[in-house]
N, C-alpha and C positions, 0 to 999 in steps of 0.2 A: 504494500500500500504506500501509495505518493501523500502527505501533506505540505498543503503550499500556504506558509504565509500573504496574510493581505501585502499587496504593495503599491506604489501610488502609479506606476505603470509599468511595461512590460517589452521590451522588443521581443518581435518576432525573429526566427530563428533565419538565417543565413552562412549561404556557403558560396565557396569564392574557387573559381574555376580560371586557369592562366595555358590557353593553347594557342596553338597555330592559326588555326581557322575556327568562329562560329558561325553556326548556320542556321539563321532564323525561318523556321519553317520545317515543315515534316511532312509535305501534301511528296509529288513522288520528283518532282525539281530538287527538292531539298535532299532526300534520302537521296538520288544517284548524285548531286556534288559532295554529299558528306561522304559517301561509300566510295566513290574515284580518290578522292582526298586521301582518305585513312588510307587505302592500299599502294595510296604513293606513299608511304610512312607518313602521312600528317596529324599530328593531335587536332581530335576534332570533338566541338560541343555541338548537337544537335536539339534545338531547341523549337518544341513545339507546342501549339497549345489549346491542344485537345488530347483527350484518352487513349485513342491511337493514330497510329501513321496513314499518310496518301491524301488527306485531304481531298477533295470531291471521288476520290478512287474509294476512300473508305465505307465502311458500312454505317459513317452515317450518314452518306451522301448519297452512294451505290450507284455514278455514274461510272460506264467501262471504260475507258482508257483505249484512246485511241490518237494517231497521228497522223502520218503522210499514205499509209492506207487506204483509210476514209472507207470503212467497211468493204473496200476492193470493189468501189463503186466510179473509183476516176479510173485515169489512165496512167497510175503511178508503179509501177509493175514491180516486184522485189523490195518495195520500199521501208517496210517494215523496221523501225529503228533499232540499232544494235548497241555492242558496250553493253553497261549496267543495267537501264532499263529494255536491253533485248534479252539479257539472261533471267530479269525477273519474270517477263512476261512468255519464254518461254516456259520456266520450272511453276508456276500457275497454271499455265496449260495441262501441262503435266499432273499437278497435285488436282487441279480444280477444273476439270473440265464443263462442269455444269456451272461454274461461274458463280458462288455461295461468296459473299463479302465478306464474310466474317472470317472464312478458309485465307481470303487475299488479304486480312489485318494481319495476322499470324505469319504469313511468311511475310509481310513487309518488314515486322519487327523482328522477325527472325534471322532477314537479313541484315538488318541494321546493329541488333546487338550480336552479331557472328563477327563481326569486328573489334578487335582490340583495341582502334586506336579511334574509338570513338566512344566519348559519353552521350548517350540519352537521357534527355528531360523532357517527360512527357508534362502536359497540364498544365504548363509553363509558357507566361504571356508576358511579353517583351513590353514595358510600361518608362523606362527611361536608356537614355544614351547618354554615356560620356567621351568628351573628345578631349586630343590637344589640339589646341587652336580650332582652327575657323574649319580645315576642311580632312580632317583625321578622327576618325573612331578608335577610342582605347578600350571599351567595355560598353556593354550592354546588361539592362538590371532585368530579370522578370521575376514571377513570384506564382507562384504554386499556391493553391487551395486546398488542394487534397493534404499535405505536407505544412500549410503555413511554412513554409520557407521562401524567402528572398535569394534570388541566383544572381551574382556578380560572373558574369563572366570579360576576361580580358583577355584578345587575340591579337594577334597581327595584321588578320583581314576578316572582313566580315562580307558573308553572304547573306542577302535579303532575298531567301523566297518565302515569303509570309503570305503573296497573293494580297496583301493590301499596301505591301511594303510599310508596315510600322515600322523598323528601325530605318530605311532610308528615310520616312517623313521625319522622325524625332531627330534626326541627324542634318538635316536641311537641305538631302539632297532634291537637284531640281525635278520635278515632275509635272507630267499634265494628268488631265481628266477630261471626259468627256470628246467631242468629234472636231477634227479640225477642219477646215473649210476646203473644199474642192481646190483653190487655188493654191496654198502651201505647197502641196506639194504633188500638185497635175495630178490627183485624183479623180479619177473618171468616176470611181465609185462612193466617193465622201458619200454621206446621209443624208437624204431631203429630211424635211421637218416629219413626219410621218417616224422616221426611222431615228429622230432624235438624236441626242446625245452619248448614252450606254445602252448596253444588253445588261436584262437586270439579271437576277434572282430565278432557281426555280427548286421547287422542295417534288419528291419524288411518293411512290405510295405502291406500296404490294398487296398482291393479292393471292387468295387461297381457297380451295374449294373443299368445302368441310364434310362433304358429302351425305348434306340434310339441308334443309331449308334453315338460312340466317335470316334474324330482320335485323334491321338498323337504323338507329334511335341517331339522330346527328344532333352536335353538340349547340347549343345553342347559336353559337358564332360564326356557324357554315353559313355560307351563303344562299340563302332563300333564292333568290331569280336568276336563275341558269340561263336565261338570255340574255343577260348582259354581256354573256360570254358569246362573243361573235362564231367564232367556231366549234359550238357546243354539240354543231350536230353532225360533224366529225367523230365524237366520243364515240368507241364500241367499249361492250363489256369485255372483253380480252384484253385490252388494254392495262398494261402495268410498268411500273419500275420508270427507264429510263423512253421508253416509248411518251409519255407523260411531259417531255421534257416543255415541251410548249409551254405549259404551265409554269409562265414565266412573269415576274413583276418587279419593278420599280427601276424602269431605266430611266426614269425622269426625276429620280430623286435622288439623294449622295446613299452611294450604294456603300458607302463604308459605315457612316454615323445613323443613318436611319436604316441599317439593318434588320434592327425588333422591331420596328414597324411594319418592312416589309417581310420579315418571317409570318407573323401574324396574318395579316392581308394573302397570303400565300395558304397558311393551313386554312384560314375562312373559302381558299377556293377548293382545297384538297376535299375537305369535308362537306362544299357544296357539290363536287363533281360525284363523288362518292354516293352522295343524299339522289342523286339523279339518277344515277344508275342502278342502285336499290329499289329508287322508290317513284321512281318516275312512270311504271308502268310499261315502260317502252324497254326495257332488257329481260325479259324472260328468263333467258340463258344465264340471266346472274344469280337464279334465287338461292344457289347453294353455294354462292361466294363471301366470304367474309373478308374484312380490312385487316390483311394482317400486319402490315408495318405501313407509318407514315413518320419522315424525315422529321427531325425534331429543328435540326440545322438547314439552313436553304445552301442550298450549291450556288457560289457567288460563280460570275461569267469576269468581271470588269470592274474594275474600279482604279487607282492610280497605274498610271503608264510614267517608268522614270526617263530621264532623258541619258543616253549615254554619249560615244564619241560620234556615233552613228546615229540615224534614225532608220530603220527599214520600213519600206512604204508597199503602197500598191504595187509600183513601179516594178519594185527589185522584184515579188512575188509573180507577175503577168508577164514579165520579161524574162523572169529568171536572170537576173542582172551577175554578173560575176564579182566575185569580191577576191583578192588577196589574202583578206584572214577570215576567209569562211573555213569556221567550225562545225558546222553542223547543219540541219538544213531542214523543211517543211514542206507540206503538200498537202494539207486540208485546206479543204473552200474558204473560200475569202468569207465569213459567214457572217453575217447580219442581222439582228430581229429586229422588228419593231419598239420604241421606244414604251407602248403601252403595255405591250407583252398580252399574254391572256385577254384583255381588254380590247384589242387590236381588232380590226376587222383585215389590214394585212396579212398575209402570208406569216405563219412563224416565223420563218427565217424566209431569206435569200443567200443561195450559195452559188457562189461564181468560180470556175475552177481554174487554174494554169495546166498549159500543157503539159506540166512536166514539175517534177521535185523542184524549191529552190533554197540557195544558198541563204546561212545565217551569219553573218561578221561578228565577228567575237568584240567590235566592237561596240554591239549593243547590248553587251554582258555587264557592262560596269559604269559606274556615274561617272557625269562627266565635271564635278566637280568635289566627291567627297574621296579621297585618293585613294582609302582600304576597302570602297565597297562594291562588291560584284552584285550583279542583278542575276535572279532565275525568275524560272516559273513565268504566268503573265505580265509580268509586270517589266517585261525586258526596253529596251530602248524601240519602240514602233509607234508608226501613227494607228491610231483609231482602226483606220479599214485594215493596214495589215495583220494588228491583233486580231479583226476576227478569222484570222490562220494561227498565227503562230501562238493564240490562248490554248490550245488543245492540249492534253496533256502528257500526250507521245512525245510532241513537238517540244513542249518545257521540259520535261524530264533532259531530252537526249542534249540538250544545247545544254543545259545544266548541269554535264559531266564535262564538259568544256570547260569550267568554272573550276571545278575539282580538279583540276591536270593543271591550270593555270596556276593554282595556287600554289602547287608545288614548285613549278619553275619560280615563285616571285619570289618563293624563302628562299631558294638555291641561291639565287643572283643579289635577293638582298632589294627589290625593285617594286616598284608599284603596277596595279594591273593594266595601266596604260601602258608602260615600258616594253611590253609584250610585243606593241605592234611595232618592232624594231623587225628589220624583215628575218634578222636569221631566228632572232627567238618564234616569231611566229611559225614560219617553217617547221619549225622544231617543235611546237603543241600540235598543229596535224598530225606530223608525223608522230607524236605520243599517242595519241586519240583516234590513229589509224589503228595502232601496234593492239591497242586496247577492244576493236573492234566497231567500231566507230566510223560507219561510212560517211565520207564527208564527198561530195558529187564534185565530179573535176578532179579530186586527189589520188594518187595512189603512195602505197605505200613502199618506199626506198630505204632499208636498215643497214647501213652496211654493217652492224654488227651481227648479220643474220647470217650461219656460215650457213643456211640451206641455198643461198644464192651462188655460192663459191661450188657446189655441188654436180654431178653430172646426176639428170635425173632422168631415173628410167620406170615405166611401169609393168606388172604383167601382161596387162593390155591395154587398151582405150576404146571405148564406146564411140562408134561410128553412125551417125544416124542416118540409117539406109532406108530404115522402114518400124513404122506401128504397125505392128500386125492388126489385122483385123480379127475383131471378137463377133459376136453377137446379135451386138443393138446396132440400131439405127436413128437417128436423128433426121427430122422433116427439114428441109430448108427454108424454114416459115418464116423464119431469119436470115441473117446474114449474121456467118459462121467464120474464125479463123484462125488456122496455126500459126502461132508465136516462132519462130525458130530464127536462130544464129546462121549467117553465110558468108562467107569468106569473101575476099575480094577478087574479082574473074567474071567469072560466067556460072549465071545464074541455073544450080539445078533444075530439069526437068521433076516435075512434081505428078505425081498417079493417087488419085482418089479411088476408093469404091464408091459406086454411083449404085441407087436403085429408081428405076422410076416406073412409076404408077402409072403414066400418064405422057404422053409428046409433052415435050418439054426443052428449054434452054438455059443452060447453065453458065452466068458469067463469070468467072474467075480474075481476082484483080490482085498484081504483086503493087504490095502498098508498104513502104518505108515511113521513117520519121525524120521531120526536117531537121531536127538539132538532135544531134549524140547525147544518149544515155534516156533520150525523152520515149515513148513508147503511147506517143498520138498518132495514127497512122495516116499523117496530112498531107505526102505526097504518092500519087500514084503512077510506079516504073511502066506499067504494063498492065492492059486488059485481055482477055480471049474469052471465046465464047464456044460451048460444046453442046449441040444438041444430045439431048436425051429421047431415046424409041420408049415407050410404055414396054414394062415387061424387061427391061433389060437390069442388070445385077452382075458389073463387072467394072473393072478398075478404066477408067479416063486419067492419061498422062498429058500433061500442058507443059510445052514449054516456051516459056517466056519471051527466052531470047533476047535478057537484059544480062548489062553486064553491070558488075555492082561494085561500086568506085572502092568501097571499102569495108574491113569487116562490119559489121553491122548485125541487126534484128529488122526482119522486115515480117510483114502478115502477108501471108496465103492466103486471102480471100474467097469465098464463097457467097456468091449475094443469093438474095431468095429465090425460091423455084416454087413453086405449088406443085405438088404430086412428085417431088423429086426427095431423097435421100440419100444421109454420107451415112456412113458405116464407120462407126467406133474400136476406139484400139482399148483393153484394159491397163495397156504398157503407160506409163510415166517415166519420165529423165529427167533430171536437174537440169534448167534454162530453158524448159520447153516448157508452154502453156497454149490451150485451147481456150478459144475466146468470141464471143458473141456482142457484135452490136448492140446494144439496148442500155436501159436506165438500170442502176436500182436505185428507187424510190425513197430509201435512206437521204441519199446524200442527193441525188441528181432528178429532176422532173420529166424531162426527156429523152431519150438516146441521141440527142442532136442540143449542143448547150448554144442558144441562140441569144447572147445581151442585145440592150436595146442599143442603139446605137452612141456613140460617144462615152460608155462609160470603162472604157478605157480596159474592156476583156474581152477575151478570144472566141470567136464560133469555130465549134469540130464537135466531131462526133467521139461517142465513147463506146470504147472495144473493152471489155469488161470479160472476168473469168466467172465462173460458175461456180461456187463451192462443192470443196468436196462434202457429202463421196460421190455427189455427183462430179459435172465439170471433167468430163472425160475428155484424152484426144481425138482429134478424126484418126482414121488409120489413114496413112500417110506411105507413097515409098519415095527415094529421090535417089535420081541418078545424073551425076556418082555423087556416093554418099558424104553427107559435111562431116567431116573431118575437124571437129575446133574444140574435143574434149581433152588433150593430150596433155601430161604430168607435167608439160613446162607452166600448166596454169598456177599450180601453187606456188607458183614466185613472181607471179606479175603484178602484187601491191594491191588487189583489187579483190573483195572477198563475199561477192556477190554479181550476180547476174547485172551486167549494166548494156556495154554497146556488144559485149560478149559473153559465153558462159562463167568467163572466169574459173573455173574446174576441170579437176582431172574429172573423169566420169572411169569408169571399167566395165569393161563391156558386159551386155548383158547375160552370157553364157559365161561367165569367168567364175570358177568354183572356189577359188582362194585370190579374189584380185588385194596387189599388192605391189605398193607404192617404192621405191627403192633408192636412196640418196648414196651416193657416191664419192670418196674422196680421194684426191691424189697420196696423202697423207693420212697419218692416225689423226682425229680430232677430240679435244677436251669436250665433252657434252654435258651440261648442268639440268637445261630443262630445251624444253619442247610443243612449242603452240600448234595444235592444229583448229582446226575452222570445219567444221561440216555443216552439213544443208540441212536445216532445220525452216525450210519452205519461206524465205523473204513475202511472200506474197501474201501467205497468210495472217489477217488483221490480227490475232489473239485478244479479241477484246475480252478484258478483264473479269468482271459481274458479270449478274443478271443476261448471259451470254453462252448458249452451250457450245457445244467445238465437241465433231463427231469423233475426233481423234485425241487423246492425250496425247502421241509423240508421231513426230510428223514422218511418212513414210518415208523422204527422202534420207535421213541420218541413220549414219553408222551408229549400229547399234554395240558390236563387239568387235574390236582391233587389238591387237597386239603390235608389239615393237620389238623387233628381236637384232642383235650388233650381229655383226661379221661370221664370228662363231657360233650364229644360230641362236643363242641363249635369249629367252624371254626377259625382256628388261622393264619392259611393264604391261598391264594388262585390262582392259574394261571391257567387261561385258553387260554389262546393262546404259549405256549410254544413253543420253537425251538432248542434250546439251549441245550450243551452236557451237561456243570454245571451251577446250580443254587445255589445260596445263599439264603435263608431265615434268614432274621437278627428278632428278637422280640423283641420288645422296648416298652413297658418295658419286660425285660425277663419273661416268665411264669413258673410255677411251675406245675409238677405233675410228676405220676411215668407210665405213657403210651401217645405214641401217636398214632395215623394211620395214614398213607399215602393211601390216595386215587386217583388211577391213573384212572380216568376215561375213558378216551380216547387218544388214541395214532392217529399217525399222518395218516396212515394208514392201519387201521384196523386191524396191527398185534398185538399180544398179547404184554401186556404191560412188558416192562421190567425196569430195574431196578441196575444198577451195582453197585453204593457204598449210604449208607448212614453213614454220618456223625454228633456228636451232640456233643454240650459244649456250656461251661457254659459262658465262657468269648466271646465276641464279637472278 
């Protein structure tokens, strides 16, 4: 037993934290710059301020997590962000394939205290700054409720991804709010008044079928007149979770300080929508539905934007503008809602797309007048319209490992995070944030400390793609249908379809490329030809083109519509190949044709979009002669994903032990060992409320071995899932060959292969 004398007052309890790096925030920006941080060796405070990690990801939010993706609804092919938040978002797939919030708190914080060189403070809400002088951060105070304690924390550099940027506001750095004017900065798509100032607020609600009849009694404060709500008769009973997201308020009000005003206004709509579909008479279908969870926190979209060395705008996103310290890079819609939100009689949003992934300058990572502070999350250096791309939070997370790699260089050198952009240090954070996995578009990766480049590399074999065999099914050409594939530069292979048709018929086949490398819009067209089809007929049509193709490249094999005509499908899949159809999906895009009104400064093209699996099969395919562009010299060309080529060894598909084989003139010191496998760029992995028919993606080695000179197994995984692996040896070995033996892949497609890595030093 405690007794405590009376006294005349009391401080509360505090503790005093002296690192390298703090990093305010724990939404999933914050977790991968504090996770890059620590694994450069950096002391790091991660400070957050709520119960658990992710921030709009978490389960109090339970939106998915998604980026340059954009549910595989544009034309951004492989884009899937890599590094930290690619390894998070694939091992959730893995654990959590039905997409349960509570499963993705768990591994957030799993991954986060799996690090030794980082402290967690969760509950913990960042309430003052102290600096020296005018434009330097020495500490930041928060304070805990759970704990009554006071945190002093003092760093070196501070990151702000808080998502409202409280420590850059208590620290002075500059920022805006709200929409800037078409003319700043030749915005085609600035906001009429309709579209206001912010994208507000939107709280989310689950549902469940209890399997009896529920009623439901709404709380006094739900919203009685479901018409106010302009799109109310949109609402189905099916409708839950992140579908909901319209349900959105207060872009017309300060979305930071009148918060609980619009959380409120927000549940008065959740429990009017609710109230309506109970009891409105018009859902039938709902009566054995019950409310089983509603947001207690709203999912904020927008509120402070800081200013950095840069601003990224419309401009650099529709242009895909090129930068010299692009770190990182985006491809979700320019996205927009209405200022009234729910209230709106507009459109929830407008989304406007680029043709292609674009570049993020590491410039707009950090203030442009507070010297130690890096920006993450939304709140990076952009105008208005560019934010509604790079707010997403695939998009924040992956630039926000950028921050974490920087940090380390600025203690090495002793330098501020402007210092960076001296050219050789810049050069030198790609190339870390390459080595780390971290596709940066335009870069490849160059190590000379990588002795797999000093290597002669030879394989058992290489995957030639001659031919999909044909399975099966059949597909209508009700559409317009088309092979993705890689082709060297020469003369364009001769292409053979199975055809079936129903009906006299004409089938026009169109070789169709992309105007700028690495983009996968199919907006110029090499060659047309045209093939009549007899009714009744059920055999291969070979086209050839008779284009020559300037350089390696991706081009689409086209099939436009037929009525009464059919391709025949292949069961086969290969790394860098994909099957692709014309059309929307209604997610992200309205039409299969993205048509802006005129002058608003974005592109018209059409969208070639994949099919998910387990559908989304290939056409069966043959080409003669076969492409040739999977061979073992891929794992050293700096690039570790499909982009203007496969990037990968592949091994052919009848190869019963295929296996990779490095070479040296000499014995070599060997410590560790990176490789890269295909763990499917393409597919989104959205996080929640999201199922995913696969936990591990067919194309990845599942069990490899590594054996030296004299055969001896030097290490071993058999259950693999993972895009990068580490192999450390301890004690290092010596010799002048290894193998890599990729036994089995996850899915029975042929084993592939995108980077290997070797050195001497651990």
């Amino acid at each position: 037993m405690i007794t405590v004398q009376p006294e005349e007052s009391r401080p509360l309890q505090k503790r005093s934290f002296s690192v390298d790096l703090a990093v305010i925030g724990g939404g999933l920006a914050g977790i991968c710059a504090a996770i890059t941080a620590a694994r450069e060796g950096i002391k790091v405070v991660l400070v957050q301020d709520r119960p658990v990690l992710g921030g709009n990801a978490s389960s109090e939010v339970r939106l998915w997590t998604l980026g340059a993706t954009s549910h595989m609804g544009n034309n951004n092919r492989w884009a899937r962000e890599g590094g930290v938040i690619g390894e998070i978002l694939v091992e959730n797939t893995y654990r959590n394939p039905e997409g349960n919030a509570h499963l993705f708190d768990a591994l957030l914080l799993e991954k986060v205290i799996s690090e030794p060189n980082i402290t967690l403070l969760l509950n913990a809400a960042v309430f003052e700054v102290a600096k020296d002088g005018g434009d330097t951060i020495r500490s930041v105070c928060a304070y805990c409720s759970q704990n009554e304690t006071f945190y002093d924390v003092q760093a070196a550099y501070f990151c702000d991804a808080s998502g409202d940027g409280v420590a850059g506001f208590l620290a002075g750095a500059a920022f805006r709010m709200g929409a800037e004017p078409a003319t700043e900065w030749s915005e085609g798509f600035a906001p009429c008044p309709e579209y206001g100032e912010k994208l507000g607020h939107s709280i989310f609600l689950h549902t469940r079928d209890a399997g009896r009849p529920v009623t439901f009694v709404p709380p006094s404060y739900a919203l009685q007149d479901i018409s106010v709500i302009p799109r109310h008769l949109n609402i189905t009973a099916n409708e839950a979770g992140c579908q909901f997201w319209w349900l959105e308020y207060g872009g017309r009000l300060d979305t930071i300080h009148e918060t609980e005003t619009i959380k409120w206004e927000l549940w008065k709509v959740v429990y009017g929508v609710w109230n309506y579909i109970k009891n409105s008479g018009r859902f039938p279908e709902a009566e054995n539905l019950t409310l089983d969870w509603v947001g207690s926190i709203p999912g904020k979209r927008e509120s402070r934007r800081f200013e950095g060395d840069y601003m990224i705008t419309q401009r650099d996103l529709i242009e895909q503008r090129h930068h010299e310290d692009a770190v990182s890079y985006g491809g979700w819609a320019i996205d927009l809602h209405p200022a009234d939100g729910v209230y709106s009689g507009q459109p929830g949003c407008t989304q406007w797309h680029s043709k292609g992934v674009y570049q993020v300058p590491y410039r707009c990572l950090y203030s442009r007048n507070i010297r130690n502070l890096f920006l993450a999350g939304r709140i990076i250096s952009a105008s208005h319209v560019a934010f509604g791309s790079t707010r997403v939070m695939g998009t924040c997370a992956h630039a926000a490992q950028a921050v974490g790699m920087a940090v380390g260089m600025c203690l090495k050198d002793k330098v501020m995070p402007c210092d960076l952009m001296t050219s050789g240090r810049i050069r030198l954070l790609q190339q870390r944030l390459l080595a780390m996995g971290q596709y940066i578009p335009g870069q490849a990766l160059s190590d000379p400390d990588d002795l797999a480049r000093k290597a002669l590399i030879q394989a058992s074999s290489s995957y030639e793609l001659a031919s999909l065999p044909a399975g099966d099914r059949a597909l209508p050409l009700d559409m317009a249908r088309a092979m993705l594939v890689p082709v060297a530069k020469g003369k364009m292979p001769s292409v053979t379809f199975r055809l079936n048709g129903e009906k006299d018929g004409e089938v026009e086949f169109q070789l169709r490329t992309s105007r700028r490398d690495g983009n996968f819009t199919p907006d110029v067209t090499l060659a047309s030809r045209k093939v009549g089809i007899a009714a009744g007929m059920d055999r291969g049509v070979t086209i050839d083109f008779g284009v020559e193709i300037d350089r390696a490249r991706y081009v689409f094999i086209c099939l436009m519509p037929c009525a009464g005509v059919s391709v025949r499908l292949s069961e086969a899949r290969v790394t860098g190949v994909l099957s692709l159809v014309h059309g929307a999906n209604k997610k992200v895009a309205k039409q299969a044709v993205q048509s802006p009104p005129a002058g608003i400064g974005v592109d018209t093209f059409e969208f070639w979009i994949p099919i998910r699996r387990p559908d989304g099969q290939n056409m069966a395919v043959a080409f003669d002669p076969p492409i040739r562009l999977f061979g073992p010299e891929n794992v050293v060309n700096g690039v570790a994903r499909p982009v203007s080529q496969p990037n990968a060894w592949v091994a052919a598909a009848d190869d019963k032990r295929p296996t990779l084989t490095l070479k040296w003139e000499e014995p070599r010191t060997l410590s560790r060992i990176e490789l890269s496998f295909d763990t499917d760029f393409d597919h989104a992995m959205e996080t929640v409320q999201w199922g995913h028919p696969e936990r591990v993606m067919p194309f990845c080695v599942k069990h490899y071995r590594i054996r030296d000179v004299q055969g001896r197994v030097l290490a071993e995984c058999r259950d693999n899932h993972q895009t990068r692996n580490t192999v450390r040896f301890e004690p290092p070995v010596i010799t002048d060959r290894l193998d890599i033996e990729c036994w089995e892949t996850q899915g029975g497609v042929p084993a592939a292969l995108f980077e290997v890595r070797c050195y001497t030093a651990c």
